[in-house]
N, C-alpha and C positions, 0 to 999 in steps of 0.2 A: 504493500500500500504506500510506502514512505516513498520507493523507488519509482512509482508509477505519480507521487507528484511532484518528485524532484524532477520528472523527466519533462512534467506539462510545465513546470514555473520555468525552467531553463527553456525550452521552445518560446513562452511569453516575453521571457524575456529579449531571445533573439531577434522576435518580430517588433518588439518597441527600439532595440537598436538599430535596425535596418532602417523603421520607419524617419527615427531622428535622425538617420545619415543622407536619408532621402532628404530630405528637405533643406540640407546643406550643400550639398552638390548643384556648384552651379556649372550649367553645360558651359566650355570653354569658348562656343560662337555664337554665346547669347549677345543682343545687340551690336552684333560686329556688322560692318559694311563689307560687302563682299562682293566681288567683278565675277560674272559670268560668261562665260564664252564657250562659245560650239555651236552648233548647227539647229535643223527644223524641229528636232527635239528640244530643244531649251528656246527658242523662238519664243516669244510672245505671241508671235504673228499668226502661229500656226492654231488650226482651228481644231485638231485631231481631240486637247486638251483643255478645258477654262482654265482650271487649275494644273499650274505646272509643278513638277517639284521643289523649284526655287521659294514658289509660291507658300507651299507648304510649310518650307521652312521659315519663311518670314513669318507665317501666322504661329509658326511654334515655338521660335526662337527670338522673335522681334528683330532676323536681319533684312538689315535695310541691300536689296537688291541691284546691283547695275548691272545690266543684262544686254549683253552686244552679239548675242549669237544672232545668225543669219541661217536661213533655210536654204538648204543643197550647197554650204558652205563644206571645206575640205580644212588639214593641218595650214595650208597656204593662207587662208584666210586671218589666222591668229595675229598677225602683225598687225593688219586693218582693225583688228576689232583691241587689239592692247594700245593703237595712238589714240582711239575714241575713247576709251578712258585715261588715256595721261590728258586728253586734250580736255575733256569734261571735268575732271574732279582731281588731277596731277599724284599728287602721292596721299590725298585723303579716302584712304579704302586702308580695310585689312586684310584681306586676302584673294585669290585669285582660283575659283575652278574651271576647270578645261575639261570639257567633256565633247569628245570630237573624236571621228576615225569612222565610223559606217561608211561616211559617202568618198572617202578616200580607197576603200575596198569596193565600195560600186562603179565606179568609175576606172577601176582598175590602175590605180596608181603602182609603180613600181615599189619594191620592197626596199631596195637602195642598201645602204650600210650604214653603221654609225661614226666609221674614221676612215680616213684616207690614211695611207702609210708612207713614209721617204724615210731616207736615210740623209740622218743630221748627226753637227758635230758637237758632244758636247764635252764640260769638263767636270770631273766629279774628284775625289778625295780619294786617296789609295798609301795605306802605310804612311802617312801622316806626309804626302806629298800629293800634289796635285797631278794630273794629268788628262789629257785629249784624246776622246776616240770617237769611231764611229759608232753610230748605235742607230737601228729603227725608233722612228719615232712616230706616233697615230694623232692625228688632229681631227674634231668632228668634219665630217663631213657636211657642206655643204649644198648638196645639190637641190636644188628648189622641184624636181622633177621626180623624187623619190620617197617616200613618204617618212624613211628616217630623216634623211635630209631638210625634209621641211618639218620636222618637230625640232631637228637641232637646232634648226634656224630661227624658231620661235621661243624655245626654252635658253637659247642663249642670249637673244633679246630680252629677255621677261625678268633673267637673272642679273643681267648688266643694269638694266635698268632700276628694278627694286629688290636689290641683292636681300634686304631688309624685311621682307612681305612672303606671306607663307604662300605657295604655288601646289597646287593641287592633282592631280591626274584622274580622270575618271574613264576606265575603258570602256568602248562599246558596247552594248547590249546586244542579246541575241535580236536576230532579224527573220521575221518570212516574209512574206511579198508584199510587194506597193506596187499597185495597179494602179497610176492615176489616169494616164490616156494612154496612144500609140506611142506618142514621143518619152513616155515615163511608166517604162514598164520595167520593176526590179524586181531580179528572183531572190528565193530564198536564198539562204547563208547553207543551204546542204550542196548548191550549185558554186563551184567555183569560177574565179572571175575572167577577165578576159586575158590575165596577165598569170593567170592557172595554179592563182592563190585564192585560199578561205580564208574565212571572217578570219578565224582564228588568230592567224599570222597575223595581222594587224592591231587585236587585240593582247598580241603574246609583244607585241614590240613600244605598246603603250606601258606594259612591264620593265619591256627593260629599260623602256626612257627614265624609270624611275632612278633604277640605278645608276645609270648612264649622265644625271645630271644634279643625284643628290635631292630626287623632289618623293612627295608622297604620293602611292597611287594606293586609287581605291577599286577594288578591283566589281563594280556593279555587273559586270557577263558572268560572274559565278554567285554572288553573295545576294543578289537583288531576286533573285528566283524565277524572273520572267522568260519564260520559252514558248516563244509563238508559234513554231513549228509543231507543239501541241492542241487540240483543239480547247481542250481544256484549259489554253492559256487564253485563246482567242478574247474572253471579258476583260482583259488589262488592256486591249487597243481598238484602236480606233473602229475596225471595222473588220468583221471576220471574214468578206468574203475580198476585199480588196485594200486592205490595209492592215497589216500586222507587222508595221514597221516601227507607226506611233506610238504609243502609249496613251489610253486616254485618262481620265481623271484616276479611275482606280490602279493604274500603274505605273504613272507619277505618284501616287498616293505610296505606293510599294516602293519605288526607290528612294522613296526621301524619309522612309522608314529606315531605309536600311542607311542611307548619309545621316542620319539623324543620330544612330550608334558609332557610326563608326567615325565618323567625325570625333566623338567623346574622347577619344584617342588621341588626337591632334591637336598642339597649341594652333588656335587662328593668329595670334600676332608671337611676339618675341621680345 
C-alpha cells in the first residue's frame, strides 16, 4: 500500500515539474523577424494555400515575416530575393530560411560540384622551419549553370554579407504531379528528370550544403511526413487529381508543425 502511493505522489509530482518547466520555456524565434525565401510554395501569391507555413508561424510564435519567394523560382533566384531584403529592411531581421530546390530538379538543372580543384603554392611550418610546396587546393565552385554552383553562389553571398545572422536550409518536399496546362505539365519525383537525376539528388545536396558552408538544414522531405505519391496523402495538397505539388492549408499546417520543433533546437540570433 505504502509502495503503491509513493509511486502515485512521485508520478504527481513529475507532472507538476514538467508542467512549471513548460511555462518557462521560451521558444528561441518567439518575436524574431525573419526573411523568407524560395519558391511557389512559400509564395504569398500562390493560391494552392491561405494559410502558409510562414503564416503559421507568425500566429504561433508572433514572427514578424519578410517573405521574397517567387513562384517557378530556382537556387538562381536567391541573390534577387536577399538584395530585396538588404534593400527593404538592411541588416534589421534575425534570421534567414531558404526553402528552395523542387523547381531546380524540374527543370533539370545540372548537378555541378561543390569545388573546382588547381594546384597552388603554399607555405606551411615543418621542424620549426618554414617551407614551399605544391599542394591541390579546392575552391567552391562557381558555376551559375549547376545547381551546387548556384547554392554556393548564394550561400556565399548571404554569409559575406550577414556573417552575423542565422541562415537556415530547408530541403524539398516530396512531389507528385502538377498538371497546370500543356505548357506546365510536371511528373512525379518517381520519374526522373531530363538530366537523368531524382528529387532525391537534389535534396541529398541541400544536405551537404549544410556542411559545405557551416549553415543548419532542416531536413522537411523526411521529418515533415508529406508523401503525395500516396493517395492517402493526396488531403495535404492542393488538388488530388492535378496538383500534389502544393500543399494546401492542412500541409502547411504539417510543416510548420514540424519547423515549429525543430526550430526549438536553433539559436535564431547570436
Amino acid at each position: 500500500m505504502l509502495r503503491k502511493k509513493f509511486i502515485m505522489l512521485a508520478a504527481a509530482l513529475i507532472v507538476v515539474a514538467l508542467s512549471t518547466a513548460a511555462e518557462y520555456i521560451v521558444h528561441p524565434w518567439q518575436g524574431k523577424k525573419v526573411a523568407y525565401f524560395g519558391d511557389s510554395i512559400t509564395d504569398p501569391r500562390n493560391k494552392a494555400a491561405d494559410s502558409k507555413y510562414w503564416s503559421c508561424l507568425e500566429e504561433w510564435l508572433g514572427i514578424t515575416p519578410y517573405v521574397y519567394a517567387k513562384s517557378g523560382r530556382m537556387w538562381d533566384d536567391i541573390p534577387r530575393q536577399m538584395s530585396l531584403l538588404k534593400e527593404e529592411h538592411g541588416d534589421d531581421f534575425d534570421a534567414i530560411l531558404i526553402f528552395m530546390g523542387t523547381n531546380d530538379y524540374n527543370n533539370a538543372v545540372p548537378l555541378g560540384r561543390w569545388y573546382e580543384e588547381k594546384m597552388d603554392t603554399v607555405t606551411y611550418g615543418h621542424q620549426y622551419q618554414k617551407r614551399t610546396e605544391d599542394r591541390m587546393r579546392r575552391v567552391p565552385s562557381m558555376d551559375k549553370d549547376t545547381y551546387r554552383g548556384r547554392i554556393n553562389i548564394a550561400l556565399d553571398s548571404l554569409k559575406r554579407t550577414w556573417p552575423g545572422k542565422q541562415i537556415v536550409l530547408l530541403t524539398p518536399i516530396h512531389r507528385s504531379g502538377f498538371y497546370a496546362n500543356d505548357k506546365n505539365w510536371q511528373v512525379p519525383e518517381d520519374y526522373a528528370n531530363r538530366c537523368g537525376e531524382y528529387l532525391d539528388a537534389y535534396v541529398e545536396a541541400v544536405r551537404e550544403a549544410g556542411k559545405v558552408w557551416a549553415v543548419p538544414v532542416i531536413d522537411l522531405n523526411s521529418l515533415c511526413g508529406l508523401y503525395p505519391l500516396m493517395d492517402g496523402y493526396a488531403g495535404y495538397f492542393h488538388n488530388a487529381a492535378s496538383d500534389r505539388l502544393h500543399p494546401n492549408n492542412a500541409g502547411h499546417e504539417r510543416m510548420a508543425r514540424t519547423l515549429y520543433y525543430q526550430l526549438l533546437a536553433l539559436p535564431c540570433t547570436f
